[in-house]
C-alpha positions as CSV (number, residue, x, y, z in Angstrom):
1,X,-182.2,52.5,-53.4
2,X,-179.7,51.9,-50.6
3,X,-181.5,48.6,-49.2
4,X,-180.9,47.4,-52.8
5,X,-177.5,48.3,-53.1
6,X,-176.6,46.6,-49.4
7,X,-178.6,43.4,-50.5
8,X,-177.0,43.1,-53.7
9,X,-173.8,43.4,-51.7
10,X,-174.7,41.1,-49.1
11,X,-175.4,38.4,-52.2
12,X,-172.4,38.7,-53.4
13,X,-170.8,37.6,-50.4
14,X,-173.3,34.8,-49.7
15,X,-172.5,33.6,-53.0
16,X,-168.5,33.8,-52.5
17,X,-168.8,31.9,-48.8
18,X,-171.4,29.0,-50.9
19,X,-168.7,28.9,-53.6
20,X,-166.0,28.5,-51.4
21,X,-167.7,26.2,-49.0
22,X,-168.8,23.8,-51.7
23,X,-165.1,23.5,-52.8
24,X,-163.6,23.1,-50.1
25,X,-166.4,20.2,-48.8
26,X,-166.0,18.8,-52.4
27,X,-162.0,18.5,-51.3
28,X,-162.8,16.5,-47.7
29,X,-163.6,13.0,-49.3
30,X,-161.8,11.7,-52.2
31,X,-162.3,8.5,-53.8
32,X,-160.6,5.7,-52.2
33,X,-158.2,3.8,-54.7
34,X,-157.7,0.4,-55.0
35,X,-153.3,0.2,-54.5
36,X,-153.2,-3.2,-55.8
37,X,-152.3,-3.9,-59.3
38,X,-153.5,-7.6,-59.7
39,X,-157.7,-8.0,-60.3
40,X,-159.5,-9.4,-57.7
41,X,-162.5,-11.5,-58.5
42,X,-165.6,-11.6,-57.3
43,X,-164.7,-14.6,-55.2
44,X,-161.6,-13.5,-53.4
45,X,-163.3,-10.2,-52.9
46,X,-166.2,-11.9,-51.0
47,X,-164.0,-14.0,-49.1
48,X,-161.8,-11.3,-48.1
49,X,-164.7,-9.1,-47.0
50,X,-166.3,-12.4,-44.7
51,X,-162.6,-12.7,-43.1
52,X,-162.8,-9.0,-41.9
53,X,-166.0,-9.0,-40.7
54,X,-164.9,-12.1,-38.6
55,X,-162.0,-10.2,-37.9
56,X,-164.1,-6.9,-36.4
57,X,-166.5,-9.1,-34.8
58,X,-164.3,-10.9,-32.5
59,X,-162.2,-7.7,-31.9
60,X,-165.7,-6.1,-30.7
61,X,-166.5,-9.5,-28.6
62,X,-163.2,-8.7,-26.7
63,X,-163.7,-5.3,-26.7
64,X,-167.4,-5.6,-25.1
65,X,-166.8,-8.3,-23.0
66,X,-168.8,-7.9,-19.9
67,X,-168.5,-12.0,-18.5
68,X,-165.3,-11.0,-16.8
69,X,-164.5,-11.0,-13.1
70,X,-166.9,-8.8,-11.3
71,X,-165.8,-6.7,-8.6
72,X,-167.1,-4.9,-5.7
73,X,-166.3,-1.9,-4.0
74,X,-164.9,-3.8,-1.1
75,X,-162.4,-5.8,-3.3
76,X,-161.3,-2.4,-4.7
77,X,-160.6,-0.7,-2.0
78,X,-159.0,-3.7,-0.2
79,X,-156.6,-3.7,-3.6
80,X,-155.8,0.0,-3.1
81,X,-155.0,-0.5,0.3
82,X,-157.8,1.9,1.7
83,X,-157.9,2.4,5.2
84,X,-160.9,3.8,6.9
85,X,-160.2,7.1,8.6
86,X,-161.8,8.9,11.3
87,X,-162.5,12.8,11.2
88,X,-160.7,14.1,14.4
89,X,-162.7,14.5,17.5
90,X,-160.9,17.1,19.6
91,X,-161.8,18.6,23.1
92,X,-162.1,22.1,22.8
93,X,-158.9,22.5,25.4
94,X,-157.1,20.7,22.7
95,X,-158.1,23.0,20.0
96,X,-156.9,25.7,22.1
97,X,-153.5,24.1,22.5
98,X,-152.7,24.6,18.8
99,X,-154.0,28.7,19.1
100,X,-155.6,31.0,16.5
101,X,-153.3,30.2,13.2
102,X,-155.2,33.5,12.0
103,X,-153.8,35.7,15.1
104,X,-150.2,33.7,13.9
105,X,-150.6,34.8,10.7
106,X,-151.0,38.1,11.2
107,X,-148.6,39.0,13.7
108,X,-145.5,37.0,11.6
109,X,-146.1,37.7,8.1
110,X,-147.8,41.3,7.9
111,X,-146.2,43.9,5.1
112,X,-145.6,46.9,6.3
113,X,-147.5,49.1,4.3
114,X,-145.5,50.2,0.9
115,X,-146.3,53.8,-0.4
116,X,-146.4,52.3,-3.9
117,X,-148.9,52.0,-6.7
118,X,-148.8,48.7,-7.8
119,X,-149.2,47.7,-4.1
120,X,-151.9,50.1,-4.1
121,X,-153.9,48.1,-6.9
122,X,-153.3,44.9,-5.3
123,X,-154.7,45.7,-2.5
124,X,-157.9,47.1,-3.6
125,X,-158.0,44.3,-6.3
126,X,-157.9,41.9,-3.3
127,X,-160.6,44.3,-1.1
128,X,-162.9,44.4,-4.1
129,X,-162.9,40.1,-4.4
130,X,-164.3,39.1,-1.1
131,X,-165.9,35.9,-2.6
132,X,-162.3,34.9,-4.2
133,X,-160.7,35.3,-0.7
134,X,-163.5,33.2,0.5
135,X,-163.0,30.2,-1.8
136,X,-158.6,31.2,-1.5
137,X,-159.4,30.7,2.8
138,X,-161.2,27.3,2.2
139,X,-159.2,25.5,0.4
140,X,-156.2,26.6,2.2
141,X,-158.0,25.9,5.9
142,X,-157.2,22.3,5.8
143,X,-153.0,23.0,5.1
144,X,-152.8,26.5,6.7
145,X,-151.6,25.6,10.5
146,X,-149.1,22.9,8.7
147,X,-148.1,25.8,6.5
148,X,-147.6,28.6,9.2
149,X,-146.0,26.1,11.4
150,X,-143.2,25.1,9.2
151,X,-142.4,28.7,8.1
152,X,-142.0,29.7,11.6
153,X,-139.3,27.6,12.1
């Protein structure tokens, strides 16, 4: 008795949503009216309909025109101005010379620890998201010692 009751429920409400659904699709298109007030023969009607398709045949000959100037990748990147760059080959004494920016880091911009909640949940937010500190650290790497050095001075 109850499955009967649900399902006769359940129509009702499929039969709303079709209702409603066919009305409001029968709404989306309306018929397209003629504005003009003169008749147009047959004649004129053809002749207008040839001149558009002209019309939208040329515009799709511009549109798709593919007899142009062709260009390589050289003559692109010689309009750009594009150099070729080197990656930097540097001895490991002159890595050394610019010194752990991590070690830098630490010892000139370390909190002193802050007996507060919110700093609390931060923190273990922060300890519990390895993977986004890992992603955070890589795409800082390239900018970090600029970074560090500037807001030492």
């Amino acid at each position: 008795m109850q499955y009967w009751l649900y399902l006769r429920k359940n129509a009702q409400q499929l039969a709303l949503f079709a209702t409603v659904s066919l009305l409001l699709s029968a709404c989306t298109n309306l018929p397209q009216n003629n504005t003009s007030n003169t008749p147009i023969s047959a004649n004129n009607n053809s002749a207008l309909n040839s001149n558009k398709k002209t019309e939208n045949s040329k515009n799709l000959a511009k549109y798709y025109d593919t007899t142009g100037l062709v260009v390589t990748q050289d003559d692109i990147d010689e309009m750009l101005g594009v150099t070729e760059m080197d990656a930097a080959t540097l001895s490991p004494e002159e890595l050394a010379s610019f010194g752990d920016v991590w070690a830098r880091t630490r010892a000139g911009f370390k909190l002193d620890i802050a007996d507060n909640e919110r700093v609390a949940q931060q923190i273990a937010w922060f300890a519990k998201r390895q993977d986004y500190l890992d992603r955070m650290t890589a795409r800082a790497s390239h900018y970090l010692y600029h970074t560090v050095t500037e807001a030492e001075k």
